[in-house]
Structure formats: C-alpha cells, structure tokens
C-alpha positions in Angstrom: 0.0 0.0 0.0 1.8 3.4 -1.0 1.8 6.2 1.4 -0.4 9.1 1.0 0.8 11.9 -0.8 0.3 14.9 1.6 -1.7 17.9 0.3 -0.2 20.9 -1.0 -0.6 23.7 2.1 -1.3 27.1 0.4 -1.2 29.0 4.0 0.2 31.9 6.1 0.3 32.6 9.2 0.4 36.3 10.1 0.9 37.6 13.5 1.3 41.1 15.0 -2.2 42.1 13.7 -3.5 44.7 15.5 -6.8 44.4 17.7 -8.4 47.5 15.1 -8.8 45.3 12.5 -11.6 42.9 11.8 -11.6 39.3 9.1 -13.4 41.4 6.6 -10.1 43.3 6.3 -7.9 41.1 7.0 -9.3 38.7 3.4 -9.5 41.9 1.4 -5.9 42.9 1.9 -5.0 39.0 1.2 -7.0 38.7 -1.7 -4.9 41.2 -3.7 -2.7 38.5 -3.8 -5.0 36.1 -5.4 -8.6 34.2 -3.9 -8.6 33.6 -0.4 -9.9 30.2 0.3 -10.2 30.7 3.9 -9.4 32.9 6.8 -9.3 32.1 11.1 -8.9 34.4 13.1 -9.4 33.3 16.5 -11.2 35.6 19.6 -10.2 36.0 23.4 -13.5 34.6 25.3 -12.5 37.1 28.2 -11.7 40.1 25.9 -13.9 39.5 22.9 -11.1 40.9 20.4 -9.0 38.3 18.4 -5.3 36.9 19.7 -3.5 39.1 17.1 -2.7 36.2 15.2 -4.7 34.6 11.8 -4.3 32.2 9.1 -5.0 32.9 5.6 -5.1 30.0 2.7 -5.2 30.3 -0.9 -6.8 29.0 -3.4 -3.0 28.1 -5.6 0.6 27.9 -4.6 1.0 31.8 -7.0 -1.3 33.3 -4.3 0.7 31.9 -1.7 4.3 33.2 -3.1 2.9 36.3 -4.4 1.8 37.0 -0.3 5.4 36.1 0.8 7.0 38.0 -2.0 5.9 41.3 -0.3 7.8 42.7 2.6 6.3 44.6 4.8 3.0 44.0 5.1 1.2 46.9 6.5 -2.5 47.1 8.0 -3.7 50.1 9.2 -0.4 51.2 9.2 0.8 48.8 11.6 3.5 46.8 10.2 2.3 42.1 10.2 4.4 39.5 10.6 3.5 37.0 7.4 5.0 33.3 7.2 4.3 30.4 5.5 2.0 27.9 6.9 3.7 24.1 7.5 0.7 22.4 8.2 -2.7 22.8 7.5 -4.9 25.2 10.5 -7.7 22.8 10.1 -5.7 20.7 12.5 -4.6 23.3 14.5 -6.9 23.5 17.9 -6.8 27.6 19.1 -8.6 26.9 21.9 -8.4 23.7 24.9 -12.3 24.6 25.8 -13.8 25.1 23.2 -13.8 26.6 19.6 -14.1 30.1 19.9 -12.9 30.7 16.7 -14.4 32.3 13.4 -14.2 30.0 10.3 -14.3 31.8 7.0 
C-alpha cells in the first residue's frame, strides 16, 4: 500500500495584527494577492477581540508566493508578521475549551 501523498498547504500565518482590524479586512488585503480560500482568526473569550494572530489559505501555490513575496506588510499602518503555513490550520486546535474561533 503506497503512502499518502500529503496535500499541498497554500497557507500563512500572520501575526502582529493589531486588535483594530476585523476578518473582513484582513481577506480583502489578502486577496490582492489572489482568492482567499479561507481565513481564522481566533477571539479571546474574556476580551472578545481576536489573539493578534490569523491564518490565511489560498486558493493556488502563485497566491501563496505572491503574499510572501511582499515585505512589509502593512494594516492600518501597523507593520504584520507573514510566514508560511507548515501544516494545515484545520488541525490546529486555538482553543483547549472550546472553539471560539471564526471559520471563514
């Protein structure tokens, strides 16, 4: 029996996002780089703002280089953090409780 062949991961991860801005935002600025497929950006319980942290995935591998290609990436005029994703976020668990996350 062969071993599966693992999917192709069109991801980032961006961090340093400030509390301001909202997912609406944060897929339009993405999706200059070509269609977002998905966004999460997960929320504090206690705080009700998001962590500061997201993932965005693409649609194809160009979207994906043409998002790390840029440097910096600016919100709001607050400078993000943008890396590529190693591993799928629908494995990745933001929350021990509970999912308090929004799923785009």
């Amino acid at each position: 029996m062969a071993a599966a062949v693992p999917k192709k991961v069109f991801e980032v991860f961006v961090s340093k996002i400030p509390w301001t801005i909202a997912m609406k935002e944060v897929r339009e600025y993405f999706g200059q780089f070509g269609q977002v497929k998905k966004c999460l950006l997960p929320f504090d319980k206690e705080t009700g703002f998001h962590r500061g942290f997201c993932w965005v995935g693409f649609t194809s591998e160009d979207a994906l280089i043409n998002a790390l290609q840029k440097d910096p990436h600016t919100l709001e005029g607050a400078k993000i953090q943008v890396q590529k994703n190693r591993r799928s976020f629908a494995a990745v668990k933001t929350n021990k409780d509970s999912d308090d996350s929004v799923h785009v």
